[in-house]
N, C-alpha and C positions, 0 to 999 in steps of 0.2 A: 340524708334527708330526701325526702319524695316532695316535687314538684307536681300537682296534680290539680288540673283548669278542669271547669266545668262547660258548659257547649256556649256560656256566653262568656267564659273569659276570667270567673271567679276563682281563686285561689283555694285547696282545702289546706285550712289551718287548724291544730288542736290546742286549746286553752291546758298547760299546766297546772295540775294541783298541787303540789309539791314546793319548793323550796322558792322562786320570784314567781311564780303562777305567771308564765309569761304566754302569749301567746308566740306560736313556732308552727314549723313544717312537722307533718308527720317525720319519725325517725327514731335513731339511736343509737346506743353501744351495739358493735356485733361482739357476737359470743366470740371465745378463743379459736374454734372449732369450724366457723363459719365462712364462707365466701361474702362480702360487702354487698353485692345484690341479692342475696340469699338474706343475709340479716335485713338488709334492707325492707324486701316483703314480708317478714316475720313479724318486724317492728311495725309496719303499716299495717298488718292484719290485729296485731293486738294494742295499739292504740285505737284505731278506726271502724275493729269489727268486720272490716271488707278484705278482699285479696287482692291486691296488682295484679293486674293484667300481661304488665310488661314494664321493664326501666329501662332508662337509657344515661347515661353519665351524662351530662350535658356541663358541670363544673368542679371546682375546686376550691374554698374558702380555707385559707390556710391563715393560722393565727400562731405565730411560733411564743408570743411571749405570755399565750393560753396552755403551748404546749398540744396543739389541739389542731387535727387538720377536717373539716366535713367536706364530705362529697356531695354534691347534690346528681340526682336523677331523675329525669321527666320519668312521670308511673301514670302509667292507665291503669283504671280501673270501669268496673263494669256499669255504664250511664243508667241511673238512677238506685244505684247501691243502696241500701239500707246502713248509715253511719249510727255505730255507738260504742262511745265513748269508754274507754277499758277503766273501771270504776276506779280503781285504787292510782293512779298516777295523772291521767288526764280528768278534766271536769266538762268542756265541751267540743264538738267535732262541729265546725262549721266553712263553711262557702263561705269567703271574702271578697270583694271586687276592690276593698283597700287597703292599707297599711294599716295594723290594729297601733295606735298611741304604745301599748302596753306589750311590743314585742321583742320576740330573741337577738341579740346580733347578728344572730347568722341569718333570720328570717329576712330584716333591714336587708343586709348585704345585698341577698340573692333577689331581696325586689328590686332593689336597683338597679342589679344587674340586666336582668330579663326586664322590667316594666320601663327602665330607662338606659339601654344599652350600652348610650355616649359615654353615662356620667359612673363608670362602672371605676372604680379607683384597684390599680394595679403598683406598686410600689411609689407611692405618693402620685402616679400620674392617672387621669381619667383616660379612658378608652373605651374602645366597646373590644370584649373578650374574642378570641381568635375561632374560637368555636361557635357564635352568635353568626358568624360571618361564612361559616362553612368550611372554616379552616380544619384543620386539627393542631395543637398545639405542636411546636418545633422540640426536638432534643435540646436538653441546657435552657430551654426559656421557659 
């Protein structure tokens, strides 16, 4: 999933068409074939109609009893881009400055994470992420 602020701060988030029409981060499946930053901007050019500029790994949302692990990555892209919505899977491409009521779990997660650092829950405990802080995560943790 691509984390991507606009110059005051807004979030770009894409409204699903599809099966809970949720709103979520740009993103998706990578193909079999593909490197996860490589799918990565693939997926945000064809949800969003733009191209990243660049990612950067900034987390990890791991859900084992989804079976299901998302990476998230801060993405530039080009200020004042032209956003449109890849017709058949997304319905809208919009700038947030809040929590949409109507969104993904993993969108929830990672605002919390980044928009409230402290309250970031890591195996039932709140923290703020080791990477928020400059760290890089340790081997085994």
């Amino acid at each position: 999933m691509g984390w991507v602020e606009d110059a005051h701060g807004a979030v770009l988030m894409v409204k699903q068409k599809r099966g809970r029409k949720l709103w979520t981060l740009p993103g998706g499946k990578i193909l079999p074939t593909e490197g996860i930053e490589s799918g990565l901007k693939r997926e945000i050019r064809e949800e969003t109609g733009t191209r990243a500029l660049s990612a950067t790994q900034i987390a990890i949302f791991d859900r084992p009893e989804k079976r299901n692990v998302t990476f998230l990555y801060r993405v530039q892209i080009r200020e004042g881009a032209k956003l449109t919505p890849q017709p058949r899977e997304i319905e809208r491409v919009e700038f947030h400055d809040h929590l949409p009521r109507d969104c993904s779990p993993s969108l929830r997660h990672f605002w919390k994470m980044l928009r409230h650092p402290g309250l970031t829950e890591i195996s039932g405990e709140w923290r703020t992420p080791l990477a928020l802080l400059g760290h890089p995560p340790q081997k085994g943790h």
